[in-house]
C-alpha positions as CSV (number, residue, x, y, z in Angstrom):
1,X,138.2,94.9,108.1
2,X,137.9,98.4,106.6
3,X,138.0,99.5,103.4
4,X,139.1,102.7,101.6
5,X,137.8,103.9,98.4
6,X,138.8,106.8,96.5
7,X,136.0,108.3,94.3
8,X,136.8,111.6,92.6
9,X,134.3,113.4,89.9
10,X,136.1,115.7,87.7
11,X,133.3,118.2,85.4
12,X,135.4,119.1,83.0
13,X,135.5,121.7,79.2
14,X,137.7,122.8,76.8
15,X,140.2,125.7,76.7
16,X,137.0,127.3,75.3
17,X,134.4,126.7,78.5
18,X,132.4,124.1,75.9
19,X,131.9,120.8,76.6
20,X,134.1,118.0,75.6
21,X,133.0,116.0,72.7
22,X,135.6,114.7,70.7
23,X,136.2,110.7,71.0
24,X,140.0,110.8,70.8
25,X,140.4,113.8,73.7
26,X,137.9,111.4,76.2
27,X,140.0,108.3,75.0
28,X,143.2,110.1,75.3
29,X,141.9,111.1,79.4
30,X,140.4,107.3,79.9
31,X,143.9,106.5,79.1
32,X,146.3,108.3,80.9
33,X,144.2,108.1,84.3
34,X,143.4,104.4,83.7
35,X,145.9,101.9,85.4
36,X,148.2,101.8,82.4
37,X,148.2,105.3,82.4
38,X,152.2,105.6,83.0
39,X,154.4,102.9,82.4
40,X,158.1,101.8,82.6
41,X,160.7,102.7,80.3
42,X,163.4,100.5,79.2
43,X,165.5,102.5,81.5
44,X,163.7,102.5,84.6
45,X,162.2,106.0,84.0
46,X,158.2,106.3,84.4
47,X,156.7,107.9,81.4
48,X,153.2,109.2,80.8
49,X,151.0,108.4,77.3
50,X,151.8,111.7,75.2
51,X,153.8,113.4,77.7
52,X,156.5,114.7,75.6
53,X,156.7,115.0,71.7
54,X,160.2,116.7,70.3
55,X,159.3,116.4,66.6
56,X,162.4,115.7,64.2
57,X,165.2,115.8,66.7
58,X,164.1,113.2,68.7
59,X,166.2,110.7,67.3
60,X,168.8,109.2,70.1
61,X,168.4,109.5,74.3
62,X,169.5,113.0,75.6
63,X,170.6,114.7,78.4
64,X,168.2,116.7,81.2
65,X,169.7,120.0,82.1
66,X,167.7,121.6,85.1
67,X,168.7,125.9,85.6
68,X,167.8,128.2,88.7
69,X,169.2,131.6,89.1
70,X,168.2,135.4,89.2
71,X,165.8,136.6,86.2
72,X,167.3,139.0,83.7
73,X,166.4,140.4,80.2
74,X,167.9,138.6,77.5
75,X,168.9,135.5,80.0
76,X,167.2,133.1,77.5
77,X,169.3,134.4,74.9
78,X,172.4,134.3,76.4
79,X,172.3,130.6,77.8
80,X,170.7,129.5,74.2
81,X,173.6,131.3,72.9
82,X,176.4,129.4,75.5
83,X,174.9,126.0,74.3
84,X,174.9,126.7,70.6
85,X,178.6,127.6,71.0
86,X,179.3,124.3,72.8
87,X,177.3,122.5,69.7
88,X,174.3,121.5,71.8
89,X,171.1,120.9,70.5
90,X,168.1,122.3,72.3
91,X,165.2,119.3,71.5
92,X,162.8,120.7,74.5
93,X,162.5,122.9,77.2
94,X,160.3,125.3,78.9
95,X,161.0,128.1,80.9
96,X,159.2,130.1,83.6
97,X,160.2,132.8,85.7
98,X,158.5,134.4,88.9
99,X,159.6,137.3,91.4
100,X,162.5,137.8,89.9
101,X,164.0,134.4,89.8
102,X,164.4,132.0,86.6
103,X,163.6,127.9,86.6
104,X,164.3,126.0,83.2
105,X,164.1,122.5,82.0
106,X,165.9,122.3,78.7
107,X,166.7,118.2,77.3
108,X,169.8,118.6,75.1
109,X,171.8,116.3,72.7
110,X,175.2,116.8,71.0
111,X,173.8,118.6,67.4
112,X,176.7,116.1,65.5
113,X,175.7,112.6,67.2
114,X,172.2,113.4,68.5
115,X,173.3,111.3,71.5
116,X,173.2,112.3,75.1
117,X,176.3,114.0,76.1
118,X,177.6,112.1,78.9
119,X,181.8,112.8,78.9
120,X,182.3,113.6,82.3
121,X,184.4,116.3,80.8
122,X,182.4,118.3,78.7
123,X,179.4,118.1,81.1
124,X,181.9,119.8,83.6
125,X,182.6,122.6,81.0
126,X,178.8,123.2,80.5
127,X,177.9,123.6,83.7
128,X,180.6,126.0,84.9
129,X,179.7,128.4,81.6
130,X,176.0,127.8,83.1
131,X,176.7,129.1,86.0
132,X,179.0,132.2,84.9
133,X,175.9,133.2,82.8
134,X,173.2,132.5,85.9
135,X,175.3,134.4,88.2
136,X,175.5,137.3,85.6
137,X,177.2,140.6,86.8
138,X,174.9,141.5,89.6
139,X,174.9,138.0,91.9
140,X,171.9,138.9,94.4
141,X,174.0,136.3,96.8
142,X,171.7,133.1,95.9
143,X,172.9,130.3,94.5
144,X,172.5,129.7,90.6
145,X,172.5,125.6,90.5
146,X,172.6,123.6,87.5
147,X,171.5,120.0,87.3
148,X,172.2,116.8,84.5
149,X,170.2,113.7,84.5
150,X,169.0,111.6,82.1
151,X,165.5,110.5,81.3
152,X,162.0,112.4,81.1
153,X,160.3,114.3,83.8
154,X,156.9,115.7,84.1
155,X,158.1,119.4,83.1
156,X,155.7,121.6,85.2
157,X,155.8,119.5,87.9
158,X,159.3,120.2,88.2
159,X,159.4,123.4,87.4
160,X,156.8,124.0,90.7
161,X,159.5,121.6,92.8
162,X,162.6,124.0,91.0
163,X,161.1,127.1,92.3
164,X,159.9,126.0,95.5
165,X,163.0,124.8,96.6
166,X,164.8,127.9,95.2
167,X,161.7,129.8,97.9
168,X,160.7,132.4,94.8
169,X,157.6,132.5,97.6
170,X,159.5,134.7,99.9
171,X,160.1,137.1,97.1
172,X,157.9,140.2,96.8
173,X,156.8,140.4,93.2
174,X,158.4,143.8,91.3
175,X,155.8,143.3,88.6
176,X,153.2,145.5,88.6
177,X,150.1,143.6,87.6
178,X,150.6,141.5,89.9
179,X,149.3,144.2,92.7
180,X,146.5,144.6,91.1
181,X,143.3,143.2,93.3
182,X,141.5,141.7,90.3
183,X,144.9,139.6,89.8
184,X,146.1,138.7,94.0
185,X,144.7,135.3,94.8
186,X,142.2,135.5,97.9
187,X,143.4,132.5,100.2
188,X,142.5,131.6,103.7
189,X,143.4,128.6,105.8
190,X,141.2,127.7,108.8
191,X,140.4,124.8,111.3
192,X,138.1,122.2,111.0
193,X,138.1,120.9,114.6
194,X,135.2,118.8,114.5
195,X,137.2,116.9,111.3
196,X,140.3,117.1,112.2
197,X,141.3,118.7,109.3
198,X,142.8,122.2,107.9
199,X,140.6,123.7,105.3
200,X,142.5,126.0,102.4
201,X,140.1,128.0,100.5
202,X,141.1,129.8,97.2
203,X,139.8,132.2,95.4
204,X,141.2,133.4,92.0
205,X,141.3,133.9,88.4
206,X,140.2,131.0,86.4
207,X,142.5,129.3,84.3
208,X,143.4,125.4,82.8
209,X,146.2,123.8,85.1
210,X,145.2,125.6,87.8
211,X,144.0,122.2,90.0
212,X,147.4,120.8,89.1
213,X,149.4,123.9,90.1
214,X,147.4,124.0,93.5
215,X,147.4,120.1,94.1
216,X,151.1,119.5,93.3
217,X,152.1,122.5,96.0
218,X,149.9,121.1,98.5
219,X,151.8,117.7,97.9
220,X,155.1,118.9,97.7
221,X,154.8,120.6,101.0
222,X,153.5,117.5,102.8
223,X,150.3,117.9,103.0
224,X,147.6,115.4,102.0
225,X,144.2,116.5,100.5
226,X,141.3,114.2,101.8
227,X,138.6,116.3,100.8
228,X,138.3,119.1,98.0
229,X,135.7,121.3,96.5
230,X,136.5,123.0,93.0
231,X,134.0,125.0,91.2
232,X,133.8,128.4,89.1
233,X,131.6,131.7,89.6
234,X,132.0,133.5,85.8
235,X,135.9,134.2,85.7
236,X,136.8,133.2,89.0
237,X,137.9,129.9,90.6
238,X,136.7,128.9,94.0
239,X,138.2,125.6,95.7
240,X,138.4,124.3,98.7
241,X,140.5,121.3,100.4
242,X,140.6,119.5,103.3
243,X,144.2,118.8,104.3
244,X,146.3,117.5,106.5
245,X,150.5,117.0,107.6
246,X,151.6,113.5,106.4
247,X,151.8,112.5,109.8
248,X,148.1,113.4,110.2
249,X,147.9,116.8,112.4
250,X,146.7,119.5,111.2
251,X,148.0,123.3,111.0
252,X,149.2,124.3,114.0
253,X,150.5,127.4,113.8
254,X,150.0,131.2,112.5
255,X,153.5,131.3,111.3
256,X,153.1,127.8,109.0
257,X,149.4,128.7,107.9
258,X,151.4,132.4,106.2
259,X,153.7,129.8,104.4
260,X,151.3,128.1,103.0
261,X,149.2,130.9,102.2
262,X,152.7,132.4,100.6
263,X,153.2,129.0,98.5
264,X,149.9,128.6,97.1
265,X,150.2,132.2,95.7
266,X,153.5,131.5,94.2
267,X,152.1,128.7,92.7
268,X,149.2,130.5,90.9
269,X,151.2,133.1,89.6
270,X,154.0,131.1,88.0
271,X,152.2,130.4,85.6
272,X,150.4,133.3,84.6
273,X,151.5,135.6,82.3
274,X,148.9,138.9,81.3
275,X,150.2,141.3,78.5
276,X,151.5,140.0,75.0
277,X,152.3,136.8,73.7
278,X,154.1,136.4,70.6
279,X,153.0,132.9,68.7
280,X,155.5,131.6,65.6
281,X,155.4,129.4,63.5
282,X,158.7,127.7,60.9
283,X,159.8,124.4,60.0
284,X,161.8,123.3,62.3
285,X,165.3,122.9,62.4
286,X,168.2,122.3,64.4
287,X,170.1,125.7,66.3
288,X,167.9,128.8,65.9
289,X,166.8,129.2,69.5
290,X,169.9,131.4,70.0
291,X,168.9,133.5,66.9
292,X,164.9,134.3,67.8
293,X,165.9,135.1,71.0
294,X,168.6,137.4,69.8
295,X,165.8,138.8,67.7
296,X,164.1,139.4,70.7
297,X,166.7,140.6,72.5
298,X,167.5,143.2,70.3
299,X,164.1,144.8,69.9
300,X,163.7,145.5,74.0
301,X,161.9,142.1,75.5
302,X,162.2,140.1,78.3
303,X,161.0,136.4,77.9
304,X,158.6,135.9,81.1
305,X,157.7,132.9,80.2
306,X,158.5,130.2,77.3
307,X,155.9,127.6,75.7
308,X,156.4,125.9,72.7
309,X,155.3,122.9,71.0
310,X,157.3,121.3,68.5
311,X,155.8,118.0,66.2
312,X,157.1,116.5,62.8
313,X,158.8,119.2,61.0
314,X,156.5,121.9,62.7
315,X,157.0,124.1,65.5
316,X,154.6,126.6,67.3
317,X,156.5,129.0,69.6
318,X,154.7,130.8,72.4
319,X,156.8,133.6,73.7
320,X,155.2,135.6,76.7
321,X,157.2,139.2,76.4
322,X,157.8,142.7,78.4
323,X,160.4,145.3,78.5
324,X,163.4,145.0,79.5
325,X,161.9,147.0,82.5
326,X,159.1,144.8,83.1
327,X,156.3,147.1,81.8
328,X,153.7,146.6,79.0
329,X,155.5,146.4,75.3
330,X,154.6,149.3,73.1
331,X,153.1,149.4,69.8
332,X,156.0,150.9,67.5
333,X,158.1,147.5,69.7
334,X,155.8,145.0,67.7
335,X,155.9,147.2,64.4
336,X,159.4,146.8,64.8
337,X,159.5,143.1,65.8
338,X,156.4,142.5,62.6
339,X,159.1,144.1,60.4
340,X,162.2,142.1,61.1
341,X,161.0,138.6,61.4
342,X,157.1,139.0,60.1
343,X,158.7,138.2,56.3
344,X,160.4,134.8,57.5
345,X,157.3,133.3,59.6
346,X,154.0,133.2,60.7
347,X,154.0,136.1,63.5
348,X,151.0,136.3,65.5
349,X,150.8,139.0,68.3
350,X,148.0,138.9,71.0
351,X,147.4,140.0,74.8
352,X,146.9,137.0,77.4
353,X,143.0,135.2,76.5
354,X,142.3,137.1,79.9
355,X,142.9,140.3,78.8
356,X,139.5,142.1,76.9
357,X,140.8,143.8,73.9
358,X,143.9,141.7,71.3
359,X,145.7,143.5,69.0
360,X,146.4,140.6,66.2
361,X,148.7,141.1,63.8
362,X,149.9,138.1,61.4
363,X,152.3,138.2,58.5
364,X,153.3,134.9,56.5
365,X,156.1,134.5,54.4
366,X,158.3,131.7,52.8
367,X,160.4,130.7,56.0
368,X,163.8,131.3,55.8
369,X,164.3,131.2,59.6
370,X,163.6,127.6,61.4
371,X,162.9,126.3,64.9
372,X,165.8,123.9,66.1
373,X,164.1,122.1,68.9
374,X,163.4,125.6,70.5
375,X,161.4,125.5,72.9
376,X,158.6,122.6,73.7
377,X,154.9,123.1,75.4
378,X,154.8,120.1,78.0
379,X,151.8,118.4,76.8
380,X,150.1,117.7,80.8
């Protein structure tokens, strides 16, 4: 009889490189990878310990809406816009966007019953509107899709599935930094005869979530990891995995090692976002998503990416921003941004933690404007 054991040694730190001390963060992890680490809901749907909080809207079950389609500026603002105008309420969603093309999770409610909406009908009329605004006035030919389901999912998990499936990997990247060889991931795939297995190698800027962007592509493609290496040298990441096809064979040819070569880069740059972020923070409150973004709009930025956390009656709002053109925003852009909504919330303007020098600039004020479920950070 044999026996197989899995034994995996994670060394682990904070966002900060120090080590972890606090009790509740080592309870919280002894938790959610212990065998009740994800359990069933009342309706069938797995859920994970902490997964998603929504904060004051979360009253009543909801409605998934899943997004793909061509990237634009002021995308975000239109679809928040479409759905305030159909009196949806936004309670979470997170948004990412890569070469060019868009992915977005968003759970929705009606904003008068805080119930899932579920007419046939109506669901119907939201997703053709959807689609109008994903197809927008230049359709590049690919297919915007919409999606409704009901129940949680693991956000960035999905998001990664979305945007593999849409093959943003085939995609050269128009943005700039991104050709930059401090930024291109270095990855290599060779043969480990003697083992029988393929060995990936990655080398790349280090960042949190950057095992679980790796791992779930791997997965998602078929492959199974047997054997993996992770480790860091100063601001770089170096891992290593031994993998092999579900059905056990290894990498055959040239032509499928460049895909996953391809894939794994994709995957590492999805998430990243150098330049500014904008952080706010308001009371939150129900249907303002379509305003900020407006705001945004307005002043010249393109949302890249979206990651907000929203609990009780408080919501902090990560925006990652460029010009409409895709460049670096200016100075007199933030002034101006500072100005308008600086003296309704707490503004703070920084570059990516990567980045050397961060211009900070913070203004409080009484809050008139609030967060209605705006955007949610998917707590992994």
């Amino acid at each position: 009889m044999v026996f197989s054991i899995l034994v995996t040694v994670f060394h682990v730190a904070d966002q900060q490189g120090n080590k972890v001390t606090d009790t509740k963060t080592i309870e919280y992890i002894e938790k959610a990878l212990g065998p009740k680490g994800h359990t069933l809901a009342k309706d069938g749907v797995k859920s994970w310990p902490g997964s998603k909080r929504v904060g004051v809207h979360s009253i009543g079950d909801h409605t998934a809406i899943e997004l793909v389609g061509k990237d634009r500026p002021g995308l975000l603002s239109e679809i928040s816009a479409i759905l305030t105008n159909l009196h949806i309420n936004v309670l979470a969603a997170e948004v990412w966007t890569h070469n060019m093309r868009v992915a977005c999770v968003l759970y929705i409610n009606d904003d008068t019953t805080c119930r899932a909406v579920e007419d046939p009908i109506r669901l119907s009329s939201i997703e053709e509107q959807l689609k109008n605004i994903l197809r927008g006035p230049d359709d590049d030919g690919k297919t915007a899709r919409t999606n409704f389901s009901i129940g949680w999912t693991h956000m960035d998990r999905r998001l990664h599935q979305m945007m593999f499936a849409d093959r943003d990997y085939e995609v050269k990247s128009e943005v700039l930094d991104y050709d930059a060889p401090s930024f291109r991931p270095i990855i290599t795939v060779d043969r480990c005869k003697d083992k029988g297995y393929s060995v990936v190698n990655v080398r790349c800027k280090d960042r949190s979530k950057l095992l679980f962007d790796i791992v779930c592509t791997l997965t998602d493609m078929q492959y199974v990891v047997f054997h993996a290496s992770v480790s860091s040298e100063g601001p770089y990441a170096l891992q290593e995995y031994y993998i092999r096809h579900m059905d056990g064979c290894m990498l055959d040819t040239e032509g499928e090692k460049e895909r996953v070569v391809k894939c794994l880069e994709a995957a590492i740059r999805r998430r990243v976002c150098e330049g500014l972020s904008l952080e706010l923070c308001a009371r939150d409150k129900v249907g303002l998503l379509s305003e900020v973004t407006r705001i945004l709009r307005e002043n010249g930025l393109s949302v890249t990416r979206a990651d907000v956390n929203t609990v009780g009656e408080k919501a902090k709002n990560v925006f990652y921003v460029r010009d409409a053109s895709g460049n670096p925003v200016d100075t007199n852009t933030i002034e101006g941004l500072c100005k308008e909504i600086g003296h309704t919330m707490m503004l703070n303007v920084k570059k990516d933690p990567s980045s050397s020098k961060a211009p900070e600039s913070k203004k409080w004020a009484k809050t008139s404007f609030f967060f209605g479920g705006l955007l949610e950070k998917f707590l992994a």
